[in-house]
DOBALO-820453 format. One record per atom (N, C-alpha, C): x, y, z; residue number from 0; residue in three letters. Coordinates in steps of 0.1 Angstrom, whole numbers, plus 5000, padded with zeros to 4 digits. Each point is the difference from the previous one (the first is absolute). Layout:
! residues N
{{X Y Z} NUM Ala}
...
//
This chain:
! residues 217
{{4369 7141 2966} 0 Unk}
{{5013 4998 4996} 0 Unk}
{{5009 4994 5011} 0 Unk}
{{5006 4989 4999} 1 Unk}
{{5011 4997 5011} 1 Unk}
{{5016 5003 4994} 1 Unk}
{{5002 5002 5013} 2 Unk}
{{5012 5004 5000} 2 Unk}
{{5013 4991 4990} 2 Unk}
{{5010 5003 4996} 3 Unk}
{{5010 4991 4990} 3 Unk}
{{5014 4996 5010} 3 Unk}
{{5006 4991 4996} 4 Unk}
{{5010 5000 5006} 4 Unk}
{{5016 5005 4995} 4 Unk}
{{5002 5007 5014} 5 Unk}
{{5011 5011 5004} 5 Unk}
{{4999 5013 5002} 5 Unk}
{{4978 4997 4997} 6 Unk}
{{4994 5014 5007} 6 Unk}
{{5004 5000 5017} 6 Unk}
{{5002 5012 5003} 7 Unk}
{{5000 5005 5013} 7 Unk}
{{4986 5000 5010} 7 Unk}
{{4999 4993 5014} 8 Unk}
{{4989 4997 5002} 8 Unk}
{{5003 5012 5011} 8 Unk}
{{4989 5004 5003} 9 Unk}
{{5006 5006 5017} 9 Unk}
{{4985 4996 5010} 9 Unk}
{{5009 5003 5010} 10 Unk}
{{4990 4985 5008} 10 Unk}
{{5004 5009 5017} 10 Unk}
{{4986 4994 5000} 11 Unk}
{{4997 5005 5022} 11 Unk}
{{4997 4988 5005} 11 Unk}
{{5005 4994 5015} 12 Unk}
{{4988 4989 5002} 12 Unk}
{{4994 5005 5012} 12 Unk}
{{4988 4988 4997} 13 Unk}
{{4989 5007 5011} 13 Unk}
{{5003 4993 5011} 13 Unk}
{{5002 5010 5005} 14 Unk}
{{5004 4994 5017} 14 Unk}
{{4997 5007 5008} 14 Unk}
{{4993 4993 5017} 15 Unk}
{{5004 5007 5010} 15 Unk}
{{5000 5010 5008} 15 Unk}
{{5015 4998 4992} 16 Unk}
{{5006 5009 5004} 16 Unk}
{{4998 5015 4995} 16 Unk}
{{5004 5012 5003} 17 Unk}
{{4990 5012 4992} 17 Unk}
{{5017 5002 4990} 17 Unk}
{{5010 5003 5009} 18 Unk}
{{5012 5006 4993} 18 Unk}
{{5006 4988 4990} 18 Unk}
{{4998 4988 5004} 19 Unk}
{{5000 4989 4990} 19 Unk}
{{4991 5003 4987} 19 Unk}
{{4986 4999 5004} 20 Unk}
{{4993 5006 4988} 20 Unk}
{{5001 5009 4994} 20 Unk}
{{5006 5010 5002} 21 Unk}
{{5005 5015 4992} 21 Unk}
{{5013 4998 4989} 21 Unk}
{{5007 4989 5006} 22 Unk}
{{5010 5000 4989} 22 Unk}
{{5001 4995 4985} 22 Unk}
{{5009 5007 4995} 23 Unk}
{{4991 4996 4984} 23 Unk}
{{5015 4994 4994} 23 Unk}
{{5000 4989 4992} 24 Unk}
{{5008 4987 4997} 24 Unk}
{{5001 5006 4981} 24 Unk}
{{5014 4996 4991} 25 Unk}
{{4998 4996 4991} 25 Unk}
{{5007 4985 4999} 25 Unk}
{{4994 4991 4985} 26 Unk}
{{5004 4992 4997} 26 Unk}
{{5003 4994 4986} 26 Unk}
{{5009 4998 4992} 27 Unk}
{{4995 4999 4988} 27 Unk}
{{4995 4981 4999} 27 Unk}
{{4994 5000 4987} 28 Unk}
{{4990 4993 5002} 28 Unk}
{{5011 4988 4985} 28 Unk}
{{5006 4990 5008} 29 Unk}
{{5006 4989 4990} 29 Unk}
{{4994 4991 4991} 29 Unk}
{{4990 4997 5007} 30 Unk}
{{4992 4987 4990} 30 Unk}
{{4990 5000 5003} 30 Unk}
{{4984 4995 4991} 31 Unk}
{{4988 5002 5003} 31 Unk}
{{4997 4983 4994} 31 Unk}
{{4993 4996 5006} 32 Unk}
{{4989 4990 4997} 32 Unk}
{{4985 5001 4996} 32 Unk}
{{4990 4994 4999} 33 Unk}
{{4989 4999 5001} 33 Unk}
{{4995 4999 5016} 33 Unk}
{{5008 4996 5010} 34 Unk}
{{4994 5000 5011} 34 Unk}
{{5007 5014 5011} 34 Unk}
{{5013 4996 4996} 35 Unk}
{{5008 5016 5012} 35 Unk}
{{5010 5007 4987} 35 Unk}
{{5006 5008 5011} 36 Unk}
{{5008 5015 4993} 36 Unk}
{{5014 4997 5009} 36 Unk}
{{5009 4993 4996} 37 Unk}
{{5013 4999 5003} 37 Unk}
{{5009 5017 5003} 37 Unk}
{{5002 5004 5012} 38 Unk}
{{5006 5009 5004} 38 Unk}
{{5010 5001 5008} 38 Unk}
{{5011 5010 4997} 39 Unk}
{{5011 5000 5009} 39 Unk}
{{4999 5007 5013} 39 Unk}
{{5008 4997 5007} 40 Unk}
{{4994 5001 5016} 40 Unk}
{{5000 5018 5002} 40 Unk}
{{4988 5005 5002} 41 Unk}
{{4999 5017 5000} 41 Unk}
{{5015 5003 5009} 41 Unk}
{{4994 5016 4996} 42 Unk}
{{5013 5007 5001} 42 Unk}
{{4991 5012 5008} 42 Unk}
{{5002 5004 5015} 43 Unk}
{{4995 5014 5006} 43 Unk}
{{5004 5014 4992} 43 Unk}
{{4991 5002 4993} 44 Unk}
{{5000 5014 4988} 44 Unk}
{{5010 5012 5010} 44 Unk}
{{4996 4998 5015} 45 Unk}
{{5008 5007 5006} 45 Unk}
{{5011 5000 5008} 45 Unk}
{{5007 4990 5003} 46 Unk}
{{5011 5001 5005} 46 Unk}
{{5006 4987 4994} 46 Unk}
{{4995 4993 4990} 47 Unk}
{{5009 4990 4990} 47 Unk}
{{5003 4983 5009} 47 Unk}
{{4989 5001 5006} 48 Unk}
{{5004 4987 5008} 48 Unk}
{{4989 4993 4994} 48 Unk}
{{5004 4987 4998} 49 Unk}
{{4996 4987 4997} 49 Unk}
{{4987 4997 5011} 49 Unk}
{{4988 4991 4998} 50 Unk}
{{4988 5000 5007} 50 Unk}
{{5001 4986 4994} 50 Unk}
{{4996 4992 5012} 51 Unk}
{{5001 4985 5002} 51 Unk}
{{4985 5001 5002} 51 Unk}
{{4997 4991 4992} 52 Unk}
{{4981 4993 4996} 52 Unk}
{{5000 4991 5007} 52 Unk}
{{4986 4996 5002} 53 Unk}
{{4996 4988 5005} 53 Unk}
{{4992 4995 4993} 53 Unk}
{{4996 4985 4999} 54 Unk}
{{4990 4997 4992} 54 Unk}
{{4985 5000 5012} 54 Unk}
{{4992 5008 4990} 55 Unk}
{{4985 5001 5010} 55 Unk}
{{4997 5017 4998} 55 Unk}
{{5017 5006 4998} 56 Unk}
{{4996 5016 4999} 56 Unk}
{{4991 5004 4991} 56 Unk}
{{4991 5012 5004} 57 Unk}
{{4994 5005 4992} 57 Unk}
{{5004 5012 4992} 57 Unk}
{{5001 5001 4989} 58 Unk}
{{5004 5015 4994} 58 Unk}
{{4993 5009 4995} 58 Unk}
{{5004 5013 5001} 59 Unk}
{{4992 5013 4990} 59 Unk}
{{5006 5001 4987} 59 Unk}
{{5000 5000 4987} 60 Unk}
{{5009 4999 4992} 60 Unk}
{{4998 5009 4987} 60 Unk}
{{5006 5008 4999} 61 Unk}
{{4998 5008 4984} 61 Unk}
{{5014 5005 4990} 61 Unk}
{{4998 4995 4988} 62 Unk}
{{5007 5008 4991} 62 Unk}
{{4995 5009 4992} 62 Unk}
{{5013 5004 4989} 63 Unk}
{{4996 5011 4995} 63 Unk}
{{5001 4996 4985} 63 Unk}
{{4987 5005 4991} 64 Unk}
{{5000 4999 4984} 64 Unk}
{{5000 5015 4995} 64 Unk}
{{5002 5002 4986} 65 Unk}
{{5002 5008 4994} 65 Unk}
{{4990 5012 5002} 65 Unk}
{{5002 5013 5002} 66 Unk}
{{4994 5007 5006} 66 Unk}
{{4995 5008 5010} 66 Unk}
{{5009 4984 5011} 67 Unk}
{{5000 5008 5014} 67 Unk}
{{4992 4994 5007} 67 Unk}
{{4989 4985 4990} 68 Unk}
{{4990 4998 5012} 68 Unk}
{{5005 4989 5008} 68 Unk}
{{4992 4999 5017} 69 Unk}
{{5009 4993 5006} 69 Unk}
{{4986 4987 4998} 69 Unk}
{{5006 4988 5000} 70 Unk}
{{4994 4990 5000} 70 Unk}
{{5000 4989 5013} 70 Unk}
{{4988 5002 5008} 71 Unk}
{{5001 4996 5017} 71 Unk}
{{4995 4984 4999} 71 Unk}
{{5007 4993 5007} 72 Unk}
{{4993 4984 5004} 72 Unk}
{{5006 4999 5016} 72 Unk}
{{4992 4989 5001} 73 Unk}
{{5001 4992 5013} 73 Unk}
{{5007 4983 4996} 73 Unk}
{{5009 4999 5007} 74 Unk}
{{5003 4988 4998} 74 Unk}
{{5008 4995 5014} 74 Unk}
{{5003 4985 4996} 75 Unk}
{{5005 4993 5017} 75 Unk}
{{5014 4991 4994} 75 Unk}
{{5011 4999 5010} 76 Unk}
{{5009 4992 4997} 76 Unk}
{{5000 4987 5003} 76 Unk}
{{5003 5001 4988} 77 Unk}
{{4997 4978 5000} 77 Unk}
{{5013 4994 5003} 77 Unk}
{{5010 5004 4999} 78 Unk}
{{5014 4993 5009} 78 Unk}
{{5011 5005 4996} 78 Unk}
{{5011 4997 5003} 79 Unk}
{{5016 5003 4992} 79 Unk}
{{5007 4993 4997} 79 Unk}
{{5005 5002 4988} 80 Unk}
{{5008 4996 4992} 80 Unk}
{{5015 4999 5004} 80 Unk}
{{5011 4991 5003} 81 Unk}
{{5009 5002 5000} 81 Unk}
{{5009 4990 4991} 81 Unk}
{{5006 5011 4988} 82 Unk}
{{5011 4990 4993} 82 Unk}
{{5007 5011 4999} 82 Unk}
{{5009 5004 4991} 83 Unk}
{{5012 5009 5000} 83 Unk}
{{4996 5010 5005} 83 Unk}
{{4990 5010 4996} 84 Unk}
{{4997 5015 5008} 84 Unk}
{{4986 4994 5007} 84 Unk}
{{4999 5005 5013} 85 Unk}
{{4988 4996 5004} 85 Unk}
{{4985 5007 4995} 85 Unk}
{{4990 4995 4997} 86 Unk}
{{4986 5009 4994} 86 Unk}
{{4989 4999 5006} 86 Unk}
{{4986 5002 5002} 87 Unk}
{{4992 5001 5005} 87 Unk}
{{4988 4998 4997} 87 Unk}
{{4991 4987 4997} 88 Unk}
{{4987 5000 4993} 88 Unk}
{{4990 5006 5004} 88 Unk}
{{4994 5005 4990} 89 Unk}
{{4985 5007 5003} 89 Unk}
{{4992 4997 4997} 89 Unk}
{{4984 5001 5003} 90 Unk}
{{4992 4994 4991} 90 Unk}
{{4993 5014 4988} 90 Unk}
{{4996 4992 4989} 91 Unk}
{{5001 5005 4986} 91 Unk}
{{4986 5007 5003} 91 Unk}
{{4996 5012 5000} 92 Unk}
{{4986 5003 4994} 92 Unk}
{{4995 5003 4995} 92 Unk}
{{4983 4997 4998} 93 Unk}
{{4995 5003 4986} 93 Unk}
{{5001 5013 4997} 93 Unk}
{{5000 4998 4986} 94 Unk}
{{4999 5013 4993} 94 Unk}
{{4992 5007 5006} 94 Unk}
{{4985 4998 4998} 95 Unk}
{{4990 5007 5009} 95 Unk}
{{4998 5006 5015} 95 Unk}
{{5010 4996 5003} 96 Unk}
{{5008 4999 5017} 96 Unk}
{{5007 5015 5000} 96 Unk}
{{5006 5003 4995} 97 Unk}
{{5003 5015 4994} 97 Unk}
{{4993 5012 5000} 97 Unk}
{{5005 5006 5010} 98 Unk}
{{4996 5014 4996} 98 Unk}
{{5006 5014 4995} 98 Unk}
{{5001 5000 4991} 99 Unk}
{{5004 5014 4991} 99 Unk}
{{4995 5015 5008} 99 Unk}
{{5011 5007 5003} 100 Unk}
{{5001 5013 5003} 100 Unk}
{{5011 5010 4994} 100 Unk}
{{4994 5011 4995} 101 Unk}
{{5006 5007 4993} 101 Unk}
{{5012 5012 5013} 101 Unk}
{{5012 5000 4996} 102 Unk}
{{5011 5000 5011} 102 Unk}
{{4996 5014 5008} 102 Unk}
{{4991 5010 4994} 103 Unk}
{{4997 5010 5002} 103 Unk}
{{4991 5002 5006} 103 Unk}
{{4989 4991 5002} 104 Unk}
{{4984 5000 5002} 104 Unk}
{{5004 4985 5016} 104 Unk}
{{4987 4997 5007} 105 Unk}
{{4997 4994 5009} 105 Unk}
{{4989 4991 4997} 105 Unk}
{{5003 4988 5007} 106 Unk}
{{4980 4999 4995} 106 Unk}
{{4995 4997 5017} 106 Unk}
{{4990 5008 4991} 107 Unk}
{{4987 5000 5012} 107 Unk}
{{4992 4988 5000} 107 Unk}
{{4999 5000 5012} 108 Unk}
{{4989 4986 5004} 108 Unk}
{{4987 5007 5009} 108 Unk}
{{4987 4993 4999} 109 Unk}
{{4990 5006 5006} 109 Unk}
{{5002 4992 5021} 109 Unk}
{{4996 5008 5006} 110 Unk}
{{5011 4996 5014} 110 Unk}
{{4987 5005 5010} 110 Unk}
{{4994 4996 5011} 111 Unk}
{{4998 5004 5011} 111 Unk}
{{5008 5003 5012} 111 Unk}
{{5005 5011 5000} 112 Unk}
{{5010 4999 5014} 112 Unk}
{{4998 5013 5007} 112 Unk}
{{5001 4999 5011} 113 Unk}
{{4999 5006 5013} 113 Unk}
{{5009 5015 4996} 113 Unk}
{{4994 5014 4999} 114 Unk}
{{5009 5007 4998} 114 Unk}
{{5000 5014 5013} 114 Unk}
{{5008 5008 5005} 115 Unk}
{{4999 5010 5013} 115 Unk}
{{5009 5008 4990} 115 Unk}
{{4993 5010 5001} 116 Unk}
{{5004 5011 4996} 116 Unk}
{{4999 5021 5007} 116 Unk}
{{5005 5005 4996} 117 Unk}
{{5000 5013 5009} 117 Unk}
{{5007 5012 4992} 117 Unk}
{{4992 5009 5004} 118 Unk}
{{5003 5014 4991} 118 Unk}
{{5000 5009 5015} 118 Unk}
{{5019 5002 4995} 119 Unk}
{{4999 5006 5016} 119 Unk}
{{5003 5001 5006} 119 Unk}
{{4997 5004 5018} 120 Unk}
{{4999 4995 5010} 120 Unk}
{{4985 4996 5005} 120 Unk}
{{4994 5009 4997} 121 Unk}
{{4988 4997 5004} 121 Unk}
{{4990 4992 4993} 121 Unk}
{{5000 4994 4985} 122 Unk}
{{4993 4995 4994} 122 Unk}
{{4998 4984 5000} 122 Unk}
{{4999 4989 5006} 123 Unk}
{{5001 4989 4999} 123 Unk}
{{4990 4989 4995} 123 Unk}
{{5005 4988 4986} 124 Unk}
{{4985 4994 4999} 124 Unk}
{{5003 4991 4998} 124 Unk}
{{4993 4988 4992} 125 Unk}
{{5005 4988 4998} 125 Unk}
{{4992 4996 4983} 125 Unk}
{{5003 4990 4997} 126 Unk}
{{4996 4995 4988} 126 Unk}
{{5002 4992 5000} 126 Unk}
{{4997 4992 4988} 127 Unk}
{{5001 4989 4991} 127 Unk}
{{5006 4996 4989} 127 Unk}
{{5007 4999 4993} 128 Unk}
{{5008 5000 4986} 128 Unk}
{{4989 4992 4989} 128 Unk}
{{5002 5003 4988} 129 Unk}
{{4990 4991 4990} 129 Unk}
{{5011 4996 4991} 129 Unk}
{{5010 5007 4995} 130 Unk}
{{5013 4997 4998} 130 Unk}
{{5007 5001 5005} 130 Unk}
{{5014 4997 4992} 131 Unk}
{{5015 5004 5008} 131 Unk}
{{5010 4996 4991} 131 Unk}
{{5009 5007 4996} 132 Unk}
{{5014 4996 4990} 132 Unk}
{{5010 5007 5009} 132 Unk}
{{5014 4999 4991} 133 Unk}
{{5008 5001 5006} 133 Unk}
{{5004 5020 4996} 133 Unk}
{{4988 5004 4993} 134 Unk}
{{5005 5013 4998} 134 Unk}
{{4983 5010 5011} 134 Unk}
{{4994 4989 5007} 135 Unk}
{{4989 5009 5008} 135 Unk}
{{4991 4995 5004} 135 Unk}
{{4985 5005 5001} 136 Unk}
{{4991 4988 5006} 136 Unk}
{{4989 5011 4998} 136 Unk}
{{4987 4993 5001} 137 Unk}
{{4987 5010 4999} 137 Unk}
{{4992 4993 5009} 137 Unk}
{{4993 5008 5011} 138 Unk}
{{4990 4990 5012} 138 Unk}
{{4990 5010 5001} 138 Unk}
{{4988 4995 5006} 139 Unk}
{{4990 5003 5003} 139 Unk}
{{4997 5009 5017} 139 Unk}
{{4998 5014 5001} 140 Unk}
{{5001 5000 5011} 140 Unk}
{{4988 5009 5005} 140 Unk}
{{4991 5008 5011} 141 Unk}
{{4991 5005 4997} 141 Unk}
{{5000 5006 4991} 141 Unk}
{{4989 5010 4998} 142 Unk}
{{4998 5011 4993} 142 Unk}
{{5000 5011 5005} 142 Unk}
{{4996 5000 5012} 143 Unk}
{{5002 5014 5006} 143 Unk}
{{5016 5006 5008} 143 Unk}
{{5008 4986 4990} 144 Unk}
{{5013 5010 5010} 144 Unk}
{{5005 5007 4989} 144 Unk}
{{5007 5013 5003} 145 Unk}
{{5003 5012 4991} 145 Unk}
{{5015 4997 4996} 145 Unk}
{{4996 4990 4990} 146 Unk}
{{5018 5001 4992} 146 Unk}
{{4996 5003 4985} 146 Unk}
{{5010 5006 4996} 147 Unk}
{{5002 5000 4983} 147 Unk}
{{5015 4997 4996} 147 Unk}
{{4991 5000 4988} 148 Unk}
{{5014 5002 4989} 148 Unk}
{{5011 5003 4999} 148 Unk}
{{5011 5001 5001} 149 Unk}
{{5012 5006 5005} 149 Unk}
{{5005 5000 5015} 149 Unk}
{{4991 4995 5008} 150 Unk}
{{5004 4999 5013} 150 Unk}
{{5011 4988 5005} 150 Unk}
{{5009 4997 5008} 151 Unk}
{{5012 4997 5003} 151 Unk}
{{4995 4986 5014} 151 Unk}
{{4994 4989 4998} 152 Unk}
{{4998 4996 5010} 152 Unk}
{{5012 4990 5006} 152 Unk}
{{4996 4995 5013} 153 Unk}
{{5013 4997 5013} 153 Unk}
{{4997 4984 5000} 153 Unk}
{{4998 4991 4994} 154 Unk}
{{4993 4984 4998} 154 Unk}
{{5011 4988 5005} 154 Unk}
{{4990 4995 5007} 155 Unk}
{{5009 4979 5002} 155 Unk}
{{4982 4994 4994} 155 Unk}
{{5009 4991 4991} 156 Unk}
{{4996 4991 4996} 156 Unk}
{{4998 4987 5001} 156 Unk}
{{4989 4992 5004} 157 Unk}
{{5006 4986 5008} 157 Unk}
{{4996 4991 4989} 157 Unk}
{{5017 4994 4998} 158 Unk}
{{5001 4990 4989} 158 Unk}
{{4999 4990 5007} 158 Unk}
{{4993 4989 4987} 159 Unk}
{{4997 4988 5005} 159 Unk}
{{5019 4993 4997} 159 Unk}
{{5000 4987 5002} 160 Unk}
{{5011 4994 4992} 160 Unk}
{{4996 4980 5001} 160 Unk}
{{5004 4997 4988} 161 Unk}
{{5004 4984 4999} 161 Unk}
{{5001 4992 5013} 161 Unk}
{{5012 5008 5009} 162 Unk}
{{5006 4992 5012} 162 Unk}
{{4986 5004 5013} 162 Unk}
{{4992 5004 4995} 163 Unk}
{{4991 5004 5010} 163 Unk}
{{5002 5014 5012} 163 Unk}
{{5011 5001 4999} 164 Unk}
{{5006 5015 5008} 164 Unk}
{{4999 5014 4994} 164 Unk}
{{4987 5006 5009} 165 Unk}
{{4997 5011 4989} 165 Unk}
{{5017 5011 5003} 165 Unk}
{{4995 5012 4988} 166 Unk}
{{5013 5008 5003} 166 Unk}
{{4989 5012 5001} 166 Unk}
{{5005 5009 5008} 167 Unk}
{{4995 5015 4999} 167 Unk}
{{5012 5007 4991} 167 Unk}
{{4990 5008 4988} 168 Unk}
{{5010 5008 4990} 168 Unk}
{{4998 5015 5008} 168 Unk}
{{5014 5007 4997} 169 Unk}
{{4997 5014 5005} 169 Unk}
{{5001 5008 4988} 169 Unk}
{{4991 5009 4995} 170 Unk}
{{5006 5006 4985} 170 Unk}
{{4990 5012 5003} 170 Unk}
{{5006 5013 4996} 171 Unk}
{{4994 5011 4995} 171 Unk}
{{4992 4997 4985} 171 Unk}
{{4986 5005 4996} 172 Unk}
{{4993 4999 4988} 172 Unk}
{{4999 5014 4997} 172 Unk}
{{4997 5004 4988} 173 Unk}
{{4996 5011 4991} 173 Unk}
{{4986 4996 4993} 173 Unk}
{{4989 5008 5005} 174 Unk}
{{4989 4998 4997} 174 Unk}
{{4994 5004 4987} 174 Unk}
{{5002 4992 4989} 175 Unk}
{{4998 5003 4986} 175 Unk}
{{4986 5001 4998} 175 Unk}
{{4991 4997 5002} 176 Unk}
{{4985 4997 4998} 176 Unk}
{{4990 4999 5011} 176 Unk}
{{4992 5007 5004} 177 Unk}
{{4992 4991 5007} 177 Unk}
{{4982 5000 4990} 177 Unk}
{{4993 4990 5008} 178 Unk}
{{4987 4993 4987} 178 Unk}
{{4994 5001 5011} 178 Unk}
{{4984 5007 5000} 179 Unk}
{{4991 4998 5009} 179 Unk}
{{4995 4986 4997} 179 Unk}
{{4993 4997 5008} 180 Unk}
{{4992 4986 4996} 180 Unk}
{{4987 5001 5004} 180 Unk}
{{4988 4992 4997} 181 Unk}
{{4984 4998 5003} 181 Unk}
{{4999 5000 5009} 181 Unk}
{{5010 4985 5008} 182 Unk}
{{4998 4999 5012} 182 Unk}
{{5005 5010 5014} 182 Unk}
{{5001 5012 4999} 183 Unk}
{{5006 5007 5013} 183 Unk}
{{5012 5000 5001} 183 Unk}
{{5014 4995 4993} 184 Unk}
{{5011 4995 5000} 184 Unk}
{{5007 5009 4991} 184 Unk}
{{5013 4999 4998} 185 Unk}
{{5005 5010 4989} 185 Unk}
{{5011 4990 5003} 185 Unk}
{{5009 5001 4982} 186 Unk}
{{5010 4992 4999} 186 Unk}
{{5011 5013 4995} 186 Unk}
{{5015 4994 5005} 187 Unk}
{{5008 5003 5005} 187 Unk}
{{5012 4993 4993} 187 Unk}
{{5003 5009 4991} 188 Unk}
{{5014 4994 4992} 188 Unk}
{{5010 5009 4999} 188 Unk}
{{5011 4994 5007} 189 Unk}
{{5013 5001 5004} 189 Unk}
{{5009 4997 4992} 189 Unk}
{{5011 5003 5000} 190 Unk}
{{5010 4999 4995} 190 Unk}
{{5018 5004 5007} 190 Unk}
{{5004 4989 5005} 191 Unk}
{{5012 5001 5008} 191 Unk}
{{5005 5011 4999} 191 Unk}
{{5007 5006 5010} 192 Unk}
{{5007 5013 4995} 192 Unk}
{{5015 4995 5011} 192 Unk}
{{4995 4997 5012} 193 Unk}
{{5014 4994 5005} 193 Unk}
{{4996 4987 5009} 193 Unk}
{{5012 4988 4997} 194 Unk}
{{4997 4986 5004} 194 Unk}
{{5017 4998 4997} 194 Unk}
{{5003 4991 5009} 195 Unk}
{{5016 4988 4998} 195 Unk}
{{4997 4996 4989} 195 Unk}
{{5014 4999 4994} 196 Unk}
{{4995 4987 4991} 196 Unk}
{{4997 4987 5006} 196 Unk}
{{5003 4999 5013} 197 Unk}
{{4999 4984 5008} 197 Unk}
{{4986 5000 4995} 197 Unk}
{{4991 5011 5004} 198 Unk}
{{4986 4998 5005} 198 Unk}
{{4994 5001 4987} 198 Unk}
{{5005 5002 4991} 199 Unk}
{{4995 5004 4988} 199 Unk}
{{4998 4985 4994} 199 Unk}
{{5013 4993 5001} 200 Unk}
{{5006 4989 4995} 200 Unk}
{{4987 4988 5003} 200 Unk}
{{5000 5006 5013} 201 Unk}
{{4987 4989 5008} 201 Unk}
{{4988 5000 4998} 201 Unk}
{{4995 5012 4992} 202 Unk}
{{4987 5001 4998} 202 Unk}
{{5002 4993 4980} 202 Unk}
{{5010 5000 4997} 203 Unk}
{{4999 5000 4986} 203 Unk}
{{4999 4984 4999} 203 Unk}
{{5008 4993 5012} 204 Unk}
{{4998 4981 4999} 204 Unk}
{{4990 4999 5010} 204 Unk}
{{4989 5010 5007} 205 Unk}
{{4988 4998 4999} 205 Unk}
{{4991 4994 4990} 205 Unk}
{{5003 5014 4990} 206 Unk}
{{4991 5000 4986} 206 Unk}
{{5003 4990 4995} 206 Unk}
{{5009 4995 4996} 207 Unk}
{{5004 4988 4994} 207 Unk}
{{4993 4989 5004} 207 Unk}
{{5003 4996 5015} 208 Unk}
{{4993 4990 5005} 208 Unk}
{{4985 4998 4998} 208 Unk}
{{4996 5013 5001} 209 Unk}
{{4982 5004 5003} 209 Unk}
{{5000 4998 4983} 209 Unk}
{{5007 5002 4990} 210 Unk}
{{4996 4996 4988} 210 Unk}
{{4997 4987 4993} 210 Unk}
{{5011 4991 5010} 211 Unk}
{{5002 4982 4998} 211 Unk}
{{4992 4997 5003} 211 Unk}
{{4990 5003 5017} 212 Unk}
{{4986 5000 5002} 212 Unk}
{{4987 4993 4994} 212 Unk}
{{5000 5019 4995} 213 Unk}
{{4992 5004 4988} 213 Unk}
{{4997 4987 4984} 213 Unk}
{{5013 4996 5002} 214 Unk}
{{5002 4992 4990} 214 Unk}
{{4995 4988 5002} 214 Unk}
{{5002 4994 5008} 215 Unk}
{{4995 4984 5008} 215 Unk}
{{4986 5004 5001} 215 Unk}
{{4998 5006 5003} 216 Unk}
{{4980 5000 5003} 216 Unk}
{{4989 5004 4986} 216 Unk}
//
């Protein structure tokens, strides 16, 4: 489903910069074509200031349809408009370019990333992730280390990113599950218990990205 016009877009760009890239943009959306999405120049959700585009920017972009689900694309600015109000072209994406998330839920993408973790002071180990969403992660770690179920672990997660600059996430997990495995390994599913929303934010336009990926190959 694409968006209609005078729907509200809300928009990040990817940049850079880290605290640039954290900010979140709305825009309503004036006129659509077959090739771009005619929009008024965003508005900072948080302190109401106006955000000047460039053409070349890249964006994170989702609205909202009935229900609550948020609907995520990637798109780039194709130039600006200036006649009475000034506006902002985008380019148009496919429908199939879309990813649907329900406002409640996260989506998980399957992920190899470097994970350190610790129960403790004295317990320290490391892993692997096999996924990762924005509500937890599940990795692979020995088998002989003594965690369960319910246990409270101390985790940085090393995220990849687009700009090539990894981030270290810092988040407390709640150990929902663990799965022995064949191979000597036992898997490890977590579930955030405390994280920023910065860092939360950052792992969720991980998933996204790692989902666009997914898609191209």
């Amino acid at each position: 489903m694409l968006p209609k016009i005078n729907q509200i877009l809300h928009i990040q760009i990817n940049s850079i910069d880290e605290d640039e890239s954290m900010q979140e943009y709305k825009a309503r959306i004036s006129d659509m074509t077959e090739e771009y999405i005619e929009i008024e120049v965003p508005m900072n959700e948080r302190t109401g200031r106006l955000k000047r585009l460039f053409q070349g920017d890249e964006l994170s972009i989702y609205f909202l349809t009935e229900g609550g689900m948020k609907n995520f694309f990637m798109s780039t600015v194709l130039g600006i408009r200036d006649n009475e109000f000034r506006t902002v072209l985008i380019r148009r994406p496919a429908p199939e370019a879309i990813t649907k998330i329900q406002r409640r839920s996260f989506l998980r993408v399957p992920a190899e990333l470097d994970i350190a973790a610790s129960l403790g002071e004295q317990m320290r180990f490391t892993g692997v992730t096999d996924d990762v969403s924005g509500g937890g992660t599940s990795f692979l770690c020995e088998g002989n280390i003594p965690v369960k179920a319910g246990d409270t672990l101390s985790c940085w997660l090393l995220l990849g990113s687009r700009n090539g600059k990894p981030e270290h996430i810092p988040f407390k997990g709640e150990i929902v599950r663990i799965k022995a495995l064949e191979t000597g390994k036992q898997q490890v599913m977590l579930q955030f218990s405390e994280i920023s929303d910065k860092d939360r934010q950052k792992v969720i336009r991980f998933c996204f990205e790692r989902q666009l990926e997914i898609r191209k190959n």
